[in-house]
C-alpha positions as protocol buffer text, in pm:
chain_id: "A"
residue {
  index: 1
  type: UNK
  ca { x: -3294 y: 7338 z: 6178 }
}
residue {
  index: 2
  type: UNK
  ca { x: -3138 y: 7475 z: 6497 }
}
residue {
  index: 3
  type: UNK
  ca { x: -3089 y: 7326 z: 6823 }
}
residue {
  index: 4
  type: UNK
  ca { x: -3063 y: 7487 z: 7163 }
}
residue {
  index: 5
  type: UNK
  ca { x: -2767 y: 7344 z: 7387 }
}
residue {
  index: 6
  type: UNK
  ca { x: -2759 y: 7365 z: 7765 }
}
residue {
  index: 7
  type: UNK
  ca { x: -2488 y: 7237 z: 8019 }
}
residue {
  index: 8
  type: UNK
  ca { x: -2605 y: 7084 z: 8326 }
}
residue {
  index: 9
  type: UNK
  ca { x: -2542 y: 7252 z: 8648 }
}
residue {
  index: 10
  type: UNK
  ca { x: -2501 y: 6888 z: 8839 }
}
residue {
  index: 11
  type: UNK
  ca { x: -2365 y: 6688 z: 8579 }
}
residue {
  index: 12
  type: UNK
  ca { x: -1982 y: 6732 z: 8434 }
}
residue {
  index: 13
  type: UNK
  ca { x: -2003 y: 6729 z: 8053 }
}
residue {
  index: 14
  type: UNK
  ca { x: -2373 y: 6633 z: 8016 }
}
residue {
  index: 15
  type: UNK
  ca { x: -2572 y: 6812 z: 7791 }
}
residue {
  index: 16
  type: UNK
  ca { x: -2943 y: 6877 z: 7705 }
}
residue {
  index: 17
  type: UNK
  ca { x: -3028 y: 6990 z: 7337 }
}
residue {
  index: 18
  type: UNK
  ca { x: -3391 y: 7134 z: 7236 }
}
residue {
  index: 19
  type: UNK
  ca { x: -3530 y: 7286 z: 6949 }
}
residue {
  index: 20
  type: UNK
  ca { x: -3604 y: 7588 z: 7134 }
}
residue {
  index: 21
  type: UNK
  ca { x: -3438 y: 7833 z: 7351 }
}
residue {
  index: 22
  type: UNK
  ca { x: -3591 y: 7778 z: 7721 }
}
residue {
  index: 23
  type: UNK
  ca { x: -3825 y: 7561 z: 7567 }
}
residue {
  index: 24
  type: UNK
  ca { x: -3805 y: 7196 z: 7836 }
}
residue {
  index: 25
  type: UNK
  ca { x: -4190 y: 7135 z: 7772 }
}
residue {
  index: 26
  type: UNK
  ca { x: -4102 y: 6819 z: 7599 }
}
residue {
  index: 27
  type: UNK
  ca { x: -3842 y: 6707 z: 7865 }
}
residue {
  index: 28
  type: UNK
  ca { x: -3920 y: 6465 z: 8159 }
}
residue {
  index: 29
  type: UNK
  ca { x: -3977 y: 6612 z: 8442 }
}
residue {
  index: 30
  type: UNK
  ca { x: -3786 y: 6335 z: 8580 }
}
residue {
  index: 31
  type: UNK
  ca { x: -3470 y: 6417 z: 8364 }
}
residue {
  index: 32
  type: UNK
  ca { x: -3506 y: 6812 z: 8402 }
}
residue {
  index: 33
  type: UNK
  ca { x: -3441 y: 6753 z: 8834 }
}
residue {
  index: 34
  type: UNK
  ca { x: -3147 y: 6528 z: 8716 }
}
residue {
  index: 35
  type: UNK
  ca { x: -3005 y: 6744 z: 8543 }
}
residue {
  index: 36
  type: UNK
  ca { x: -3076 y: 7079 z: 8789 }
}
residue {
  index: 37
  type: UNK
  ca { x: -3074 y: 7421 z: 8646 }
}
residue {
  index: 38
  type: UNK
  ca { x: -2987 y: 7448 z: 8279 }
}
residue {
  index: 39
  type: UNK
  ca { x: -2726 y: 7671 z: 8179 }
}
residue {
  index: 40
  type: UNK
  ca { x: -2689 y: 7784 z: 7818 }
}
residue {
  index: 41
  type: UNK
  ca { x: -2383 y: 7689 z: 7647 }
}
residue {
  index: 42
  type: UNK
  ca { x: -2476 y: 7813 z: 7264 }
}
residue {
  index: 43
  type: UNK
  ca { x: -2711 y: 7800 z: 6939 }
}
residue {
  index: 44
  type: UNK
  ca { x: -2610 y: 7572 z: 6717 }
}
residue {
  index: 45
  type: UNK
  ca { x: -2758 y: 7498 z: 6319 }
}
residue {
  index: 46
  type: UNK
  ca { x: -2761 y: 7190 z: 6247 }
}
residue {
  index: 47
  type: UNK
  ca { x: -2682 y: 7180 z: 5903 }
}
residue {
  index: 48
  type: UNK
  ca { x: -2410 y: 6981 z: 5908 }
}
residue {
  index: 49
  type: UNK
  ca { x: -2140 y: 7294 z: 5839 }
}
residue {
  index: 50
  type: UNK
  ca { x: -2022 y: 7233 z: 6230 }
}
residue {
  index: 51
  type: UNK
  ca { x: -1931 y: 6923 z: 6363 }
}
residue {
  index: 52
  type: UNK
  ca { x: -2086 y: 6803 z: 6740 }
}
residue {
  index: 53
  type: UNK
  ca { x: -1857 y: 6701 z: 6966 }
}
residue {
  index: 54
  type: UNK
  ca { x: -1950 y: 6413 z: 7122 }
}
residue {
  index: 55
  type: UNK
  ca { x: -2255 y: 6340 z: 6965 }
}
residue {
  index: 56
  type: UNK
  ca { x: -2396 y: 6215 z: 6629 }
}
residue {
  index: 57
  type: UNK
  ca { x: -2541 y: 6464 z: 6412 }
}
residue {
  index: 58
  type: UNK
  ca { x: -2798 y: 6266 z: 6264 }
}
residue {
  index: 59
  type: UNK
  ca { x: -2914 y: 6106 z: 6604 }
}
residue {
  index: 60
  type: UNK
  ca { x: -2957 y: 6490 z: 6752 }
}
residue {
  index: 61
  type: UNK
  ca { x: -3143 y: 6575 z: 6449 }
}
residue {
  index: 62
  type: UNK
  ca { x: -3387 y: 6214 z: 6440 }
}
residue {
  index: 63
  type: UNK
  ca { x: -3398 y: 6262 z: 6843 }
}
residue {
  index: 64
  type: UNK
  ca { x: -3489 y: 6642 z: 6852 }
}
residue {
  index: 65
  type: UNK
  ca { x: -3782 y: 6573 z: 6605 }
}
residue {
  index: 66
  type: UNK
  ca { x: -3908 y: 6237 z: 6731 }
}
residue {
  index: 67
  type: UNK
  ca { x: -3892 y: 6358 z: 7148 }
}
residue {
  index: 68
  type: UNK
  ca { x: -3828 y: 6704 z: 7175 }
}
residue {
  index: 69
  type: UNK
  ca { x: -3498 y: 6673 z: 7294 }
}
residue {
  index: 70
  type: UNK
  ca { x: -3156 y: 6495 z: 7286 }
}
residue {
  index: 71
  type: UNK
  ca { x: -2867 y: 6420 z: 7581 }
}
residue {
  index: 72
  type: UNK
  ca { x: -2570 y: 6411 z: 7602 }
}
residue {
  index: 73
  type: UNK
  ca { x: -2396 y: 6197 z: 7819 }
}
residue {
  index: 74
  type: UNK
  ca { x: -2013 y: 6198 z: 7920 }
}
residue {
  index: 75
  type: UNK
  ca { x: -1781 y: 5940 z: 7762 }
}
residue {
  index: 76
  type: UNK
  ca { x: -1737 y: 5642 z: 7992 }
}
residue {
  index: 77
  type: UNK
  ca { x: -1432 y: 5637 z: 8170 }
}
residue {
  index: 78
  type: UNK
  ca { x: -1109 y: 5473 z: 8082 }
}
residue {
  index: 79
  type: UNK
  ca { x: -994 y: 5185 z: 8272 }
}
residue {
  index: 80
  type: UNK
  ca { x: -629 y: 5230 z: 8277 }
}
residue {
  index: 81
  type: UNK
  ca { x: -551 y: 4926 z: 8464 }
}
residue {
  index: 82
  type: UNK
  ca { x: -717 y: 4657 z: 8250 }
}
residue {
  index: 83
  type: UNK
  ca { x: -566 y: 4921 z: 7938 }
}
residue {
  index: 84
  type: UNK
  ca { x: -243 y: 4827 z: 8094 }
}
residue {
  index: 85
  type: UNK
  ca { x: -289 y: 4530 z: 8140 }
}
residue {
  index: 86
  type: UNK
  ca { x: -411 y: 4414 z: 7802 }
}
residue {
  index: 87
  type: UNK
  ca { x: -96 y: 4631 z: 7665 }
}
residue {
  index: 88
  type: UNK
  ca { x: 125 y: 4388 z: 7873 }
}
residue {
  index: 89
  type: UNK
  ca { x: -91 y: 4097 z: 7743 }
}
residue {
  index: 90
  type: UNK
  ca { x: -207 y: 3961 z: 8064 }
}
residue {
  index: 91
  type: UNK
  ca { x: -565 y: 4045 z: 8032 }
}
């Protein structure tokens, strides 16, 4: 199994995977304005011999065949003050 990954034009690290190449048919409408104009970032098997980074391979693989697609969303940011804070133990 392959997957198609594309990085969004409006979004800073958010990605789209499909199964194939130009292939959005099976993406919301709503999600494809969201994310604006897709821009390809590479082909990818997913047989497991390359890891994903940032996303689960088996949850890619389970969403690309049960919705036609998977995103990827940016890791939430760090709060360094409450970080500090709990370092300093006064959370």
């Amino acid at each position: 199994m392959f997957c198609v990954i594309y990085r969004s034009a409006r979004r800073d690290q958010t990605y789209l995977y499909v199964e194939k190449r130009d292939d959005f048919s099976r993406v919301p409408e709503a999600l494809m304005q969201s994310f604006g104009q897709p821009q390809l970032a590479m082909i990818l098997p997913l047989d497991g011999r390359k890891k994903l980074v940032g996303a689960d391979l088996e949850k890619v693989k389970e969403a690309l065949i049960s919705q036609g697609y998977y995103l990827q969303l940016p890791p939430p940011q760090e709060n360094l003050l409450k970080q500090h804070l709990a370092d300093q133990g006064k959370e």
